[in-house]
N, CA, C and O atoms as CSV, one atom per row, in Angstrom:
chain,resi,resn,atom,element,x,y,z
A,1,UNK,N,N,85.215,124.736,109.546
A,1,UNK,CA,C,85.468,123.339,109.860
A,1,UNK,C,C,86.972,123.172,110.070
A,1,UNK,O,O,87.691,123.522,109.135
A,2,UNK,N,N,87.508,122.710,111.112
A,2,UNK,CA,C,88.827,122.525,111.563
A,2,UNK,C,C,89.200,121.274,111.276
A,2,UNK,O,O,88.546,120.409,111.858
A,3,UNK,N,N,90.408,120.755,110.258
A,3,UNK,CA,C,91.105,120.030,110.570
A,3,UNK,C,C,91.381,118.823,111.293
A,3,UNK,O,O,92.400,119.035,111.950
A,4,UNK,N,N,90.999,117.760,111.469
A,4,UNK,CA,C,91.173,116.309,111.908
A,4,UNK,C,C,92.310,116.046,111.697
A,4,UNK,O,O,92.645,115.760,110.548
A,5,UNK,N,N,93.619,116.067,113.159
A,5,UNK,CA,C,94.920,115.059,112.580
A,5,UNK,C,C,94.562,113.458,112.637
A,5,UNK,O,O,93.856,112.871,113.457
A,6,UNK,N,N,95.119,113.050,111.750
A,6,UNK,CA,C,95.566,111.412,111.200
A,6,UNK,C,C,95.285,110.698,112.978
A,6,UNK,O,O,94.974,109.507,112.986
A,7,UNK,N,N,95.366,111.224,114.016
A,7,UNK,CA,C,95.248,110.290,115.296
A,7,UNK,C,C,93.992,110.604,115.798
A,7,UNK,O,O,93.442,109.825,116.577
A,8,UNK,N,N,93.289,111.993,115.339
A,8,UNK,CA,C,91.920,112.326,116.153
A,8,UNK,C,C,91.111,111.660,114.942
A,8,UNK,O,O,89.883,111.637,115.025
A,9,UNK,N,N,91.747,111.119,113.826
A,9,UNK,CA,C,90.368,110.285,112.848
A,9,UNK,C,C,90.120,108.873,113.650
A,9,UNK,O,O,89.028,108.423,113.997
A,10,UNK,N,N,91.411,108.295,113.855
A,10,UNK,CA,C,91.595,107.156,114.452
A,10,UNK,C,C,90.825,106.714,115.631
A,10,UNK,O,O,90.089,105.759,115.878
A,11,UNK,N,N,91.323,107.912,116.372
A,11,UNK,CA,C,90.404,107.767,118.250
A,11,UNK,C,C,89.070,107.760,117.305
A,11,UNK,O,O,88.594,106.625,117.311
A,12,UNK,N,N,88.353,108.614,116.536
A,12,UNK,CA,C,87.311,108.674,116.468
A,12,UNK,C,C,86.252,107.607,116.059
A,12,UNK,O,O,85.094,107.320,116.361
A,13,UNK,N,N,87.645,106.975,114.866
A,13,UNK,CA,C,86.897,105.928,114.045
A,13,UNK,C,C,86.269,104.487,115.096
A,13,UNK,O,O,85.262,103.779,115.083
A,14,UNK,N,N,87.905,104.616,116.193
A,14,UNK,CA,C,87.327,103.378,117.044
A,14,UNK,C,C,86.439,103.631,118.210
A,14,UNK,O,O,85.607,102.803,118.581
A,15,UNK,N,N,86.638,104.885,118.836
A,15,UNK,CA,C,85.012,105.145,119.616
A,15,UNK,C,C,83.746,105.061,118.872
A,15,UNK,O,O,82.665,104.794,119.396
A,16,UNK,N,N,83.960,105.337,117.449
A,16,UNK,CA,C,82.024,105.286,116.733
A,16,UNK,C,C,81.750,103.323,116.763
A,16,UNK,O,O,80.815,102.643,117.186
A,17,UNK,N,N,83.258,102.908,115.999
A,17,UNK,CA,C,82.799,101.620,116.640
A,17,UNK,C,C,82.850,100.840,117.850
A,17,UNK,O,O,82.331,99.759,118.128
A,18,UNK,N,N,83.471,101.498,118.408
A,18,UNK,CA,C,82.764,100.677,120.154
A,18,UNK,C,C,81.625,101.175,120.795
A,18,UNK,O,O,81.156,100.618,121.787
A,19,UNK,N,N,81.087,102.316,120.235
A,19,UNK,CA,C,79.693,103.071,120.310
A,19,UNK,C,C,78.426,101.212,119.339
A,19,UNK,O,O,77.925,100.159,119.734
A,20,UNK,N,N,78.509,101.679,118.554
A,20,UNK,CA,C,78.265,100.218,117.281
A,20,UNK,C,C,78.484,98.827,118.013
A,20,UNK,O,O,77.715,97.880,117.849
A,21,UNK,N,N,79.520,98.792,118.774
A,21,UNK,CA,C,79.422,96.936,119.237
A,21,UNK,C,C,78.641,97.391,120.250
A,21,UNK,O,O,77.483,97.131,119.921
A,22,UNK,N,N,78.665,98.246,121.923
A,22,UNK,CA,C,77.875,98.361,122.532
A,22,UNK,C,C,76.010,98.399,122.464
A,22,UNK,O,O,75.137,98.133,123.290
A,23,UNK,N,N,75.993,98.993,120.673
A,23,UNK,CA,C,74.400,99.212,120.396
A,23,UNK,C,C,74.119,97.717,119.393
A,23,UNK,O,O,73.209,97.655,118.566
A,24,UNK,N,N,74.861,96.851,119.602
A,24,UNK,CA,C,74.764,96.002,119.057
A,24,UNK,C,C,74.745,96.006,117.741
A,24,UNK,O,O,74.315,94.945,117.289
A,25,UNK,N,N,75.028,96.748,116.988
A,25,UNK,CA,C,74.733,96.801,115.488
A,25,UNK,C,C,72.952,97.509,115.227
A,25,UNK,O,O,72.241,97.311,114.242
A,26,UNK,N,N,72.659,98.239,116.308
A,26,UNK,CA,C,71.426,98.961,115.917
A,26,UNK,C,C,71.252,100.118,116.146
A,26,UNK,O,O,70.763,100.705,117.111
A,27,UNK,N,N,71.757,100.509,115.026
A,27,UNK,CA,C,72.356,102.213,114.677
A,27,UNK,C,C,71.154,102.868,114.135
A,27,UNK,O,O,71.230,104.091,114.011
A,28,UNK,N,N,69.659,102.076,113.661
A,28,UNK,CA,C,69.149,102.230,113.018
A,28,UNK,C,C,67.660,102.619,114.412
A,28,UNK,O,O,66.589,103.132,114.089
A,29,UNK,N,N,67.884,102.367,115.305
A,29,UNK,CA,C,67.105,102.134,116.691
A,29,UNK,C,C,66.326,104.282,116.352
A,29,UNK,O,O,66.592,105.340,115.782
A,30,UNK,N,N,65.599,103.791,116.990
A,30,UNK,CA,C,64.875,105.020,117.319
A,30,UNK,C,C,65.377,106.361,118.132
A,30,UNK,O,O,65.021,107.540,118.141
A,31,UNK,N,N,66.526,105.477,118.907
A,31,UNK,CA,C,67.198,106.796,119.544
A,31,UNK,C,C,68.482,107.279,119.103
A,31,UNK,O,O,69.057,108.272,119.549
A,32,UNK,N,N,69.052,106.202,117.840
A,32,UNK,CA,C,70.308,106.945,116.867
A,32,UNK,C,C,69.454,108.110,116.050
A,32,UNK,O,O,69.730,109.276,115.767
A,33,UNK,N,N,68.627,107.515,115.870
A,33,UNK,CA,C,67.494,108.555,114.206
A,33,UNK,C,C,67.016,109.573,115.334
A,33,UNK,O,O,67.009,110.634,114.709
A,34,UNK,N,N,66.687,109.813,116.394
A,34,UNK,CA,C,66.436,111.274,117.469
A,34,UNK,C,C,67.882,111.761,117.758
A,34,UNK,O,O,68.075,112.772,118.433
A,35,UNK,N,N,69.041,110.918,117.160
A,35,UNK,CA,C,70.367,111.981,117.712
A,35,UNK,C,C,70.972,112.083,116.266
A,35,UNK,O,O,72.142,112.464,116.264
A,36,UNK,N,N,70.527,111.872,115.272
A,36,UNK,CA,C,70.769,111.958,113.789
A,36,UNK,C,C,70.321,113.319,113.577
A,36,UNK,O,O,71.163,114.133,113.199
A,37,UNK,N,N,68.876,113.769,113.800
A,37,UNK,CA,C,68.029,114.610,113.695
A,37,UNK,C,C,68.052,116.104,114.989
A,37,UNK,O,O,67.487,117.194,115.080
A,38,UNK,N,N,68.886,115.447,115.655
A,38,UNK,CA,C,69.141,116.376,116.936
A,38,UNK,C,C,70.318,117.527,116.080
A,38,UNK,O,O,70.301,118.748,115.929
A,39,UNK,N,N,71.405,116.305,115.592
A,39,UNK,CA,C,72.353,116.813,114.946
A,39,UNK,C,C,72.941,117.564,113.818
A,39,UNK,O,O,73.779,118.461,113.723
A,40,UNK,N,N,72.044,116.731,112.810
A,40,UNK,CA,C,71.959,117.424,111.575
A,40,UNK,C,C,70.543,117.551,110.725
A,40,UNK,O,O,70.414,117.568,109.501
A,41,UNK,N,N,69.333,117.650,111.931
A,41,UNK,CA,C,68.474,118.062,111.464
A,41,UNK,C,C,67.668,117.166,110.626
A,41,UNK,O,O,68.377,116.160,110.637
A,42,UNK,N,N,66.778,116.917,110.001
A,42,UNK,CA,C,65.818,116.009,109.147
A,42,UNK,C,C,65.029,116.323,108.467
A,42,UNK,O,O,64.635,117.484,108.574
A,43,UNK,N,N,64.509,115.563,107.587
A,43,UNK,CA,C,64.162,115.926,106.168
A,43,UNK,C,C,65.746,115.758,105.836
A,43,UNK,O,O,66.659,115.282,106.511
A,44,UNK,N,N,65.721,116.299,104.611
A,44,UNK,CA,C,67.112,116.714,103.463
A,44,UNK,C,C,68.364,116.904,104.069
A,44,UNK,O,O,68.453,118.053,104.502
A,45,UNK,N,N,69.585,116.075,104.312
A,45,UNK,CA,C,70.631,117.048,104.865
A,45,UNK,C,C,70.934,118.296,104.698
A,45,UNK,O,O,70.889,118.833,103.591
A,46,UNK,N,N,71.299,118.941,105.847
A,46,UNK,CA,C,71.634,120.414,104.918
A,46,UNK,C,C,73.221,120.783,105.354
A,46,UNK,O,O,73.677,121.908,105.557
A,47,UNK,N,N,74.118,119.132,105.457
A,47,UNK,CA,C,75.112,119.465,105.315
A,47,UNK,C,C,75.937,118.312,103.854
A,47,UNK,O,O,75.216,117.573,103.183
A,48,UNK,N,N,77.419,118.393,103.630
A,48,UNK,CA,C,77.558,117.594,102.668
A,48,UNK,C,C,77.616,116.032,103.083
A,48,UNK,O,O,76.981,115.819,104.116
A,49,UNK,N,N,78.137,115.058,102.602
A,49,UNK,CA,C,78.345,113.997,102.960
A,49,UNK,C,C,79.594,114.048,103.961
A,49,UNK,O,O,79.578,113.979,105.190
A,50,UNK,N,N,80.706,114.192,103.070
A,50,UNK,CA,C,81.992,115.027,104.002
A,50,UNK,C,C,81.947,115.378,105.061
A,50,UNK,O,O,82.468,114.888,106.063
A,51,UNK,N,N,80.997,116.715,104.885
A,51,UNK,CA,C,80.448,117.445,106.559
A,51,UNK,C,C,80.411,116.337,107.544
A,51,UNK,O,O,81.062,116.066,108.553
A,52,UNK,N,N,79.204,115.665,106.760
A,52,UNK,CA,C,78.964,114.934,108.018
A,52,UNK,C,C,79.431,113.470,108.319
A,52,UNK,O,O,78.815,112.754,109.109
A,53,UNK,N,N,80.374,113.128,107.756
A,53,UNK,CA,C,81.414,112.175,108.312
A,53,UNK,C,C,82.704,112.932,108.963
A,53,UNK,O,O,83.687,112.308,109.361
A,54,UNK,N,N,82.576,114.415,109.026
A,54,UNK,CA,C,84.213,114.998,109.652
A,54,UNK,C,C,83.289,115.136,110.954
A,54,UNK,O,O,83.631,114.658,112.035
A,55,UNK,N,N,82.278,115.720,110.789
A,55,UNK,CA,C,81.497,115.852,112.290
A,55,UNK,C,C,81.276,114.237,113.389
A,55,UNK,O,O,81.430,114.072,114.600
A,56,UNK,N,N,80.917,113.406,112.421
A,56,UNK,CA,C,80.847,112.116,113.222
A,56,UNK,C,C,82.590,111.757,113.740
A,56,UNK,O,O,82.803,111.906,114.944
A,57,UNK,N,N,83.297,111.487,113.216
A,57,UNK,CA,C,84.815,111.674,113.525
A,57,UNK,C,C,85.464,112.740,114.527
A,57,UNK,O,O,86.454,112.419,115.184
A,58,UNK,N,N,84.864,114.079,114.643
A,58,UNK,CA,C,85.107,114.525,115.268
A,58,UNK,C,C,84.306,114.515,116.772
A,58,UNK,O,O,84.672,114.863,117.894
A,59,UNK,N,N,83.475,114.144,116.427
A,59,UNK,CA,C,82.138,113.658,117.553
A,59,UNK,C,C,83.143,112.770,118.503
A,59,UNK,O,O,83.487,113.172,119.615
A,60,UNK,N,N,83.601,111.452,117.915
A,60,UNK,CA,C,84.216,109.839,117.889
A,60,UNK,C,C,85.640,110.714,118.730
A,60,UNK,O,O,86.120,110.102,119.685
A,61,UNK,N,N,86.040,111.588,118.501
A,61,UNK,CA,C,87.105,111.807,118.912
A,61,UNK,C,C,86.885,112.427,120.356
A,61,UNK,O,O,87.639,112.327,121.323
A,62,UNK,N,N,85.709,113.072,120.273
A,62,UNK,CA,C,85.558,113.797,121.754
A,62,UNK,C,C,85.182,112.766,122.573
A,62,UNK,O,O,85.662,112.632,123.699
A,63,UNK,N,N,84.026,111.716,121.911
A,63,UNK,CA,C,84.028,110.481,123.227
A,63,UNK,C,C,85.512,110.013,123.587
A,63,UNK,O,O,85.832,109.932,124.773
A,64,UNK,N,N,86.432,109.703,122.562
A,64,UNK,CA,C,87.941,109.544,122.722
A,64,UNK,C,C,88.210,110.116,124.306
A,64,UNK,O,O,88.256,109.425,125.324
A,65,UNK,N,N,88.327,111.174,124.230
A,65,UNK,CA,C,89.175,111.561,124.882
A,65,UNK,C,C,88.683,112.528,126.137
A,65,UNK,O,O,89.353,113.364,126.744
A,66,UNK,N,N,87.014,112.067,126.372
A,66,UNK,CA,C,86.363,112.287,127.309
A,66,UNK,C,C,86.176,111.109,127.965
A,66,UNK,O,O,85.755,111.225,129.116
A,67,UNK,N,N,86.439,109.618,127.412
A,67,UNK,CA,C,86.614,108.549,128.697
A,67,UNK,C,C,88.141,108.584,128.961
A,67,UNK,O,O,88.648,108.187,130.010
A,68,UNK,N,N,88.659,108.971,128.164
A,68,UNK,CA,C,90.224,108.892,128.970
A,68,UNK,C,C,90.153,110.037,130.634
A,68,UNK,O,O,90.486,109.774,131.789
A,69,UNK,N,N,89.678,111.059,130.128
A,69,UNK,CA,C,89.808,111.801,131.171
A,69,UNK,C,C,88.905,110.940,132.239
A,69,UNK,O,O,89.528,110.640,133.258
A,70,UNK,N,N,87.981,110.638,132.198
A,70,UNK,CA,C,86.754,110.222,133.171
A,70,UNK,C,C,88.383,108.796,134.036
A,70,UNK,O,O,88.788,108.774,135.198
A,71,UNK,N,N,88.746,108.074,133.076
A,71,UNK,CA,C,89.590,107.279,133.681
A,71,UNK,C,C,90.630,107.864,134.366
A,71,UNK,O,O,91.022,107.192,135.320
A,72,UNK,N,N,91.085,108.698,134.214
A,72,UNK,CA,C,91.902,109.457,135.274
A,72,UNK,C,C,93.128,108.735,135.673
A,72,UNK,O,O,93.884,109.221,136.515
């Protein structure tokens, strides 16, 4: 697991929530819980809590800085 600097938490934190205002606040929808389960699998996590808030952050960071590029 690599390292998150202090600006790739940031990009990340505000792409998961502009991901969240776009889904209206329904994170809970049938197709977050098929990309929950895509991701880290279902049933039991079989990663830590940690894990999987550095992975969502790091997720948040790649939308970051995959619409910047798309904006060009």
């Amino acid at each position: 697991m690599q390292r998150l600097t202090i600006l790739a938490m940031v990009r990340g934190a505000l792409a998961l929530a502009s991901i969240a205002v776009r889904s209206r606040g329904k994170l809970r929808s049938r197709y977050w819980q098929w990309r929950s389960e895509t991701a880290f699998g279902s049933g039991r996590w079989p990663v830590s809590r940690a894990q999987r808030l550095h992975a969502l952050l790091e997720y948040g960071d790649w939308v970051w800085r995959m619409r910047t590029l798309t904006r060009g």
